[in-house]
C-alpha positions as CSV (number, residue, x, y, z in Angstrom):
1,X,-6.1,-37.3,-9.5
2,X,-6.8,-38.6,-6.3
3,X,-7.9,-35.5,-3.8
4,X,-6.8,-37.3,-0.8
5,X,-3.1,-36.2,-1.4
6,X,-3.9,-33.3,-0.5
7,X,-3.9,-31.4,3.5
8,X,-6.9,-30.1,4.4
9,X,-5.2,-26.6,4.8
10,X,-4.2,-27.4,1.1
11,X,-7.3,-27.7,-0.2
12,X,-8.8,-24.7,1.8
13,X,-6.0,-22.5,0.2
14,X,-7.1,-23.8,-2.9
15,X,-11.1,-23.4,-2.4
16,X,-10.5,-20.1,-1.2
17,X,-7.4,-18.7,-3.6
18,X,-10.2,-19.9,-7.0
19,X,-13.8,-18.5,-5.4
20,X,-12.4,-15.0,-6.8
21,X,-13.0,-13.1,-3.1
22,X,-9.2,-13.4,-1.6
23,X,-6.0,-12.3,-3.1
24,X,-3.1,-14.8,-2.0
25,X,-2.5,-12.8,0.7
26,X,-5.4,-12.8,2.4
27,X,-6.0,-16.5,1.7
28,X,-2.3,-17.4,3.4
29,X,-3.6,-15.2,6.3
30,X,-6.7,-16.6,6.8
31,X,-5.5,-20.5,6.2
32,X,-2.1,-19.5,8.3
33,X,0.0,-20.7,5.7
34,X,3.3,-19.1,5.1
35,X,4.6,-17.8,2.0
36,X,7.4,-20.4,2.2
37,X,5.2,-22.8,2.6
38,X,2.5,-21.6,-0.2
39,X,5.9,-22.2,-2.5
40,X,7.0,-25.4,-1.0
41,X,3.8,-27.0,-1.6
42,X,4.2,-25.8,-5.2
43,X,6.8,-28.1,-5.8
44,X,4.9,-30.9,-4.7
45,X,3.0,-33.2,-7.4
46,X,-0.4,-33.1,-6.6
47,X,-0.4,-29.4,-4.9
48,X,0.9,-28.5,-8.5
49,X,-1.2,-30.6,-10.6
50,X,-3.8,-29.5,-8.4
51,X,-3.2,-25.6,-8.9
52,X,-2.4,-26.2,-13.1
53,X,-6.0,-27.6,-12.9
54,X,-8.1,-25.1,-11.2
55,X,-6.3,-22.4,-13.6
56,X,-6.9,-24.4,-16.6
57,X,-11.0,-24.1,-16.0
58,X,-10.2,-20.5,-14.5
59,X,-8.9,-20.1,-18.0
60,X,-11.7,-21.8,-20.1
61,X,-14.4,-19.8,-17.6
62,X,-12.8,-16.6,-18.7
63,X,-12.8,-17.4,-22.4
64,X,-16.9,-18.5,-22.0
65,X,-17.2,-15.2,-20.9
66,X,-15.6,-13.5,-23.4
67,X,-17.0,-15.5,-26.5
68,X,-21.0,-15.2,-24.5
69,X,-20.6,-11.6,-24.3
70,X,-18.1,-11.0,-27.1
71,X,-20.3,-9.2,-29.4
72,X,-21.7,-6.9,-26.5
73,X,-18.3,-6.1,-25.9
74,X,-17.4,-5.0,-29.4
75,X,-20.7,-3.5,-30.0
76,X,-20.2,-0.8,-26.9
77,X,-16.7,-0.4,-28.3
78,X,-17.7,0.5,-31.1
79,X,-19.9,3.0,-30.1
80,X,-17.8,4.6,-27.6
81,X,-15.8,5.2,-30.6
82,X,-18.1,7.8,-31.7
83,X,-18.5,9.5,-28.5
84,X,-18.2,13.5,-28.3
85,X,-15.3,13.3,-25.9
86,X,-12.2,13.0,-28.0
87,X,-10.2,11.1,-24.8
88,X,-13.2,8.5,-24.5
89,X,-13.3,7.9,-28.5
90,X,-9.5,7.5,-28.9
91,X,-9.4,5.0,-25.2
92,X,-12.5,3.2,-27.6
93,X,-10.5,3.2,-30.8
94,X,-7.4,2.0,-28.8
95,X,-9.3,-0.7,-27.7
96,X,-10.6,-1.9,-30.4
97,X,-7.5,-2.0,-32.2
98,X,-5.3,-3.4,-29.5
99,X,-7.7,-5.8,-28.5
100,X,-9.4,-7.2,-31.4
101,X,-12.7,-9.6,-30.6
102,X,-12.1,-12.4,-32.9
């Protein structure tokens, strides 16, 4: 894809909207950038593409994190599931069934 589609403002909305330290509306306030705008550039190719991208890796960045610490996860489950407070051994059992590490 070739970046230079994009507005500068774009690509700061971007940057800032997939660092993890704005929600949208901070980000649209910060970049003044209506929400009618934030949607119309949505319907745009390479705004789109752009977005679809950056969640794609958001997504595979989330699943590294998950498979690296997976078994730490599971393990602490596991053992909260034998806790002495009934409420934190049944959230634990919960968990682990309703959420299964595989």
């Amino acid at each position: 894809m070739d970046y230079s589609y994009l507005s500068k403002r774009q690509k700061g909305v971007l940057y800032d909207l997939f660092s993890g330290k704005f929600t949208l509306e901070d980000v649209l306030k910060k970049r003044k950038v209506s929400r009618r705008t934030y949607q119309r550039w949505h319907d745009e190719h390479n705004f789109s593409e752009e977005f679809h991208r950056l969640m794609d890796l958001a997504a595979i960045e989330q699943q590294l994190v998950f498979v690296r610490y997976g078994h730490d996860i599971a393990m602490k489950l596991v053992n909260l599931s034998a806790a002495e407070k009934d409420e934190t051994a049944r959230k634990a059992c919960m968990g682990i069934i309703t959420n299964p590490i595989v």
